[in-house]
C-alpha positions as CSV (number, residue, x, y, z in Angstrom):
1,X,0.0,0.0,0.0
2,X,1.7,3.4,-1.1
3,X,1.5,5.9,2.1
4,X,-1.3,8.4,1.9
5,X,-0.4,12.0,2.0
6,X,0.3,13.7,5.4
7,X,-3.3,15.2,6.4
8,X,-1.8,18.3,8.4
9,X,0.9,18.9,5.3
10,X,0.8,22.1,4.1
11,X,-0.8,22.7,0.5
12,X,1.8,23.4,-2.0
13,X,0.3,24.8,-5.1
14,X,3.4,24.3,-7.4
15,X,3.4,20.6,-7.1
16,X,0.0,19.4,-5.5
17,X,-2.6,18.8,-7.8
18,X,-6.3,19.5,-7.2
19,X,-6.5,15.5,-6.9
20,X,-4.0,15.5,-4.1
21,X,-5.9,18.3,-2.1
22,X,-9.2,16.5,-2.5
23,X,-7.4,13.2,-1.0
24,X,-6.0,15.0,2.0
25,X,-9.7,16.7,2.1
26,X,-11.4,13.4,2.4
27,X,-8.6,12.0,4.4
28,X,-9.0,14.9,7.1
29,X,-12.8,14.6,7.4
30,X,-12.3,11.1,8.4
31,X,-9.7,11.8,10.9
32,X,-9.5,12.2,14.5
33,X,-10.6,15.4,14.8
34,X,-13.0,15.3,11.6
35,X,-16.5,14.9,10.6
36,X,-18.2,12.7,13.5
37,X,-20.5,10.9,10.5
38,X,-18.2,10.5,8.2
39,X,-16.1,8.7,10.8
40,X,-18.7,6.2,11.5
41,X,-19.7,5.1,8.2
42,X,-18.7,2.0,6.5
43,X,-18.6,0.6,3.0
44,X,-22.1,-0.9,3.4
45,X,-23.5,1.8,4.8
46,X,-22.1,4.0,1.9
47,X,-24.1,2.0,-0.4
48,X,-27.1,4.0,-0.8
49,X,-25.5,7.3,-1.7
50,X,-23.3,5.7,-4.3
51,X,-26.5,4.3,-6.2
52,X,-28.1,7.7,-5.4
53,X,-25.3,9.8,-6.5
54,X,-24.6,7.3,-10.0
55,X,-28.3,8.3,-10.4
56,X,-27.6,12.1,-10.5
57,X,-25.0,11.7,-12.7
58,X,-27.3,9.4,-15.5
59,X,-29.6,12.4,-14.6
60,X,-26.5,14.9,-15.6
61,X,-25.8,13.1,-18.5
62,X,-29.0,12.6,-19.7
63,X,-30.6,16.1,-19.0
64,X,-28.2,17.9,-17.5
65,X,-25.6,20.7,-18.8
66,X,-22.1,21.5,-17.9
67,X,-22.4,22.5,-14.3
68,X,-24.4,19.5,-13.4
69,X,-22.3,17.0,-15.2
70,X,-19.2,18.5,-13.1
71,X,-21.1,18.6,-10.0
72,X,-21.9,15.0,-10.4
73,X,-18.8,13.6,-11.4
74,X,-17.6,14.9,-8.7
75,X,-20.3,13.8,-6.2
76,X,-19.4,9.7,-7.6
77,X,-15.5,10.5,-7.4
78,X,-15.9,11.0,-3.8
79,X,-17.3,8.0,-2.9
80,X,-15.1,6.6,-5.1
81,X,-12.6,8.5,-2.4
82,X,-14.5,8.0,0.7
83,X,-14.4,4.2,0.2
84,X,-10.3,4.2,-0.4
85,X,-9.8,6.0,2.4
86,X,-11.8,3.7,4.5
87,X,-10.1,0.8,3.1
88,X,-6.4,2.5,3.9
89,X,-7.5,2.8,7.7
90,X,-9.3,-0.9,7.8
91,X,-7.1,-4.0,9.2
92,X,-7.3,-6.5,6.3
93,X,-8.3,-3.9,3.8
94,X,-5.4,-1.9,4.5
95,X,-5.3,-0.5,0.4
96,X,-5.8,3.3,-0.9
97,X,-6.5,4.8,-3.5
98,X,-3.1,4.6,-5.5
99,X,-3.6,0.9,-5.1
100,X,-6.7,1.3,-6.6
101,X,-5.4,3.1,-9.6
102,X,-2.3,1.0,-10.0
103,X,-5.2,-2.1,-9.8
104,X,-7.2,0.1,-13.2
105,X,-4.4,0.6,-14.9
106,X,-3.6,-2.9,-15.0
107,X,-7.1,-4.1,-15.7
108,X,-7.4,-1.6,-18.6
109,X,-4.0,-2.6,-19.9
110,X,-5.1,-6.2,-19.8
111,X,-8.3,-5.8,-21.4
112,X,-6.7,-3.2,-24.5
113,X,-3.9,-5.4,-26.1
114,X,-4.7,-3.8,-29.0
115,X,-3.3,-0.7,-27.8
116,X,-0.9,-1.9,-25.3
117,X,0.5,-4.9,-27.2
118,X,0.2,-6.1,-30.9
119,X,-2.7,-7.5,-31.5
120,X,-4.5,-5.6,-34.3
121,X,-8.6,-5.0,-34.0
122,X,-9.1,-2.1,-36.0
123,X,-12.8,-1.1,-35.4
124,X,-15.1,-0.7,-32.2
125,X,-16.8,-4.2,-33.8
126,X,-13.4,-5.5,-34.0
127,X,-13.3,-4.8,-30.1
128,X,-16.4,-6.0,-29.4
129,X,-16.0,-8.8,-30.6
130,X,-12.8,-10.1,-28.7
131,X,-14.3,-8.2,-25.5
132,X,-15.6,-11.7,-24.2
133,X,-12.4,-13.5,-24.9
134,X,-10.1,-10.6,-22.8
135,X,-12.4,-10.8,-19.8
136,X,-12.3,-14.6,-19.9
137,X,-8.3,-14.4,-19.9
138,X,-8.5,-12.2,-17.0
139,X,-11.1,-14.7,-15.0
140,X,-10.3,-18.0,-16.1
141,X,-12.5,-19.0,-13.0
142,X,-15.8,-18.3,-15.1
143,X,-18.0,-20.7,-16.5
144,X,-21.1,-19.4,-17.6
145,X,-22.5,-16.6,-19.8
146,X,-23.7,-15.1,-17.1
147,X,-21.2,-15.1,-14.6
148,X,-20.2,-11.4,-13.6
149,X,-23.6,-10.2,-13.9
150,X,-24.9,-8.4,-11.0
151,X,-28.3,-9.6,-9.8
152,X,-28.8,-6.3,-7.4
153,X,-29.2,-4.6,-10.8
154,X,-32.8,-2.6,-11.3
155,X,-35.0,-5.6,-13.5
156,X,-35.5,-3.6,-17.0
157,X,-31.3,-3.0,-16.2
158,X,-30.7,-7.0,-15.5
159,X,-32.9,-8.0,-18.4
160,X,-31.3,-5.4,-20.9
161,X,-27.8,-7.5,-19.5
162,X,-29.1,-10.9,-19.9
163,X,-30.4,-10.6,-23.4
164,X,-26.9,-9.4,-24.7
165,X,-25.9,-12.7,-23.2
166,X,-28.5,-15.2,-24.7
167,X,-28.0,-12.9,-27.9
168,X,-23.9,-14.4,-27.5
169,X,-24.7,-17.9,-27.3
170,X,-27.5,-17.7,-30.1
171,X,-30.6,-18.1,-27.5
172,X,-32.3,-14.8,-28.8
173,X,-32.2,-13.3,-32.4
174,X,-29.7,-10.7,-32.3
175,X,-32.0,-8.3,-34.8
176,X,-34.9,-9.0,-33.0
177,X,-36.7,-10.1,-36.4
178,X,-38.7,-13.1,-34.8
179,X,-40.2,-10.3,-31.5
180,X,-43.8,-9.5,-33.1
181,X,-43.5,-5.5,-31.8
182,X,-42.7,-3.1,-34.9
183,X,-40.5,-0.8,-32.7
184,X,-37.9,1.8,-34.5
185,X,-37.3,4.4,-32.0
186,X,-37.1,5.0,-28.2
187,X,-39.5,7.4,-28.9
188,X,-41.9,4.8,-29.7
189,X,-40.9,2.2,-27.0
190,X,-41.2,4.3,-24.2
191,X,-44.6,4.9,-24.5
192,X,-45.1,1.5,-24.4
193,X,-43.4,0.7,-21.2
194,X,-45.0,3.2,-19.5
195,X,-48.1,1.8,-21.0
196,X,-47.4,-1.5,-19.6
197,X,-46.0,-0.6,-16.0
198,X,-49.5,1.5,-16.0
199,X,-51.6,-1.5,-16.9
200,X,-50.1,-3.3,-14.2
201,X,-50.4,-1.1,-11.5
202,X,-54.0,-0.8,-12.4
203,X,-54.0,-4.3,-11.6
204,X,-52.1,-4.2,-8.6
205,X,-49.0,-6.0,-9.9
206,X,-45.5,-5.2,-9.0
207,X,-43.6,-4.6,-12.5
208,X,-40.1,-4.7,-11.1
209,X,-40.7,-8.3,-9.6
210,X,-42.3,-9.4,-12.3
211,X,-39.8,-8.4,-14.4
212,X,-37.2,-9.6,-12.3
213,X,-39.0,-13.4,-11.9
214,X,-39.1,-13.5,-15.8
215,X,-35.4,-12.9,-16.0
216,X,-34.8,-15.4,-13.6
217,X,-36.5,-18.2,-15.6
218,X,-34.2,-16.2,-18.7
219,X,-31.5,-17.2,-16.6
220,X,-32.1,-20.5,-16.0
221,X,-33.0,-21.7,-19.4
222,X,-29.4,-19.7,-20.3
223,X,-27.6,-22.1,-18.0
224,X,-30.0,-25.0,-18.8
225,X,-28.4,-24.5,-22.4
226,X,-24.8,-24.2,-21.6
227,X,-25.1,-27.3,-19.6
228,X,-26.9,-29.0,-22.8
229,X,-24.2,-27.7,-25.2
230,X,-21.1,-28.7,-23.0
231,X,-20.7,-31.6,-25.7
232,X,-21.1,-29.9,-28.8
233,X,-18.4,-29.2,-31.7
234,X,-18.1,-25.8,-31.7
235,X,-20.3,-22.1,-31.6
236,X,-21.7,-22.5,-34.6
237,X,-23.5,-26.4,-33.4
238,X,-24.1,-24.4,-29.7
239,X,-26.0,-21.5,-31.8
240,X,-28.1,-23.9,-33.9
241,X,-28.9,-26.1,-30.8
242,X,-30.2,-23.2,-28.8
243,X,-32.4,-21.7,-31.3
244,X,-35.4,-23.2,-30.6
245,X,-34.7,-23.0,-26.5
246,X,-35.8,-19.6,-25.7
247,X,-38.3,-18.2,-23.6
248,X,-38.0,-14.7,-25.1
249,X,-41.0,-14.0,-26.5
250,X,-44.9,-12.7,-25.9
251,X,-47.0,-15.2,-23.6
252,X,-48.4,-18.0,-25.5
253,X,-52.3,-17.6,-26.5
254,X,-53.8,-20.3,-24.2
255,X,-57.6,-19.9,-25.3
């Protein structure tokens, strides 16, 4: 663990950087002598305002100009601070955030040889498509589609996730040609969310969970097929196998 900054040093402005004030900032709230909440809290207990704040900044991004997006950023790069700091002053934690960055950078090095090594991808598709082969280097330990995927995520969020991965092992038509709802635009599917959620609650039904249940069964039948493919000849037999597995699709007209 590199040795946090002195909190009490003095603030030199020909060599510290507005990065290395803001450490020593968060450092000194947290001190002996600091902010009496922020000395309590804990990384659990931070967990709220990080999904709160990461939902101000989709907000800035989204609707937001200049100011806000700043603002924001900055709101999510302290936590991002706040939870290094706790993790510098917590036995078996006992990192900061230069670990953390040294930790990035080698991640991001790992997961670009294209740019730090020699292999040659020369389009975003390019990159894309070797995106799944760079994380599986990095975590050998991975068997399944899904595995990395975090289940916490809001349901329209999770589902959005899981389809990319049954549309990467051939379980779901990656055009969406075979889904019987003529949408081109956002502008024309969001209307019909809205029309659904409201249909629901009409009905007293809980949209998230039922959502979220659906995706589960998604999930299952996802793992139900890699366990079914595990002795098939390649992705082009595992693709051909799956296509008639899915569950993706309208409910079936029982009457």
């Amino acid at each position: 663990m590199t040795d946090a900054n002195p909190i009490d040093a003095p603030i030199d402005p020909r060599t510290d950087t507005p990065i290395d004030v803001l450490v020593r900032t968060v450092a000194r709230l947290r001190a002996l002598g600091g902010c009496p909440w922020d000395m309590e809290q804990t990384h659990a207990s931070l967990v709220p305002y990080l999904l709160e704040e990461s939902h101000e900044l989709v907000e800035a991004i989204e609707a937001g100009g200049r100011e806000e997006l700043l603002e924001e950023l900055g709101d999510v790069l302290y936590q991002v601070l706040f939870h290094a700091d706790l993790a510098a002053h917590t036995a078996g934690e006992d990192f900061d955030l230069q670990d953390v960055a040294a930790s990035l950078t080698q991640k991001l090095e790992g997961r670009h040889p294209h740019v730090f090594g020699d292999l040659d991808l020369a389009t975003a598709d390019d990159v894309a498509a070797a995106w799944d082969g760079f994380k599986a280097t990095e975590k050998p330990g991975r068997t399944s589609v899904l595995d990395g995927i975090p289940q916490g995520m809001p349901a329209l969020a999770l589902a959005d996730k899981v389809l990319g991965r049954a549309q990467k092992i051939g379980l779901l038509d990656a055009d969406g040609a075979d889904f019987p709802l003529p949408l081109e635009s956002e502008d024309e599917l969001g209307p019909l969310l809205l029309a659904i959620v409201s249909a629901a609650k009409a009905r007293g039904l809980d949209s998230e969970r039922a959502l979220r249940t659906a995706v589960r069964g998604l999930q299952d039948e996802i793992r139900s097929a890699e366990l079914d493919s595990a002795g098939l000849d390649g992705a082009a037999d595992a693709a051909t196998d799956f296509s008639d597995a899915g569950i993706i699709g309208l409910p079936a007209d029982n009457d």
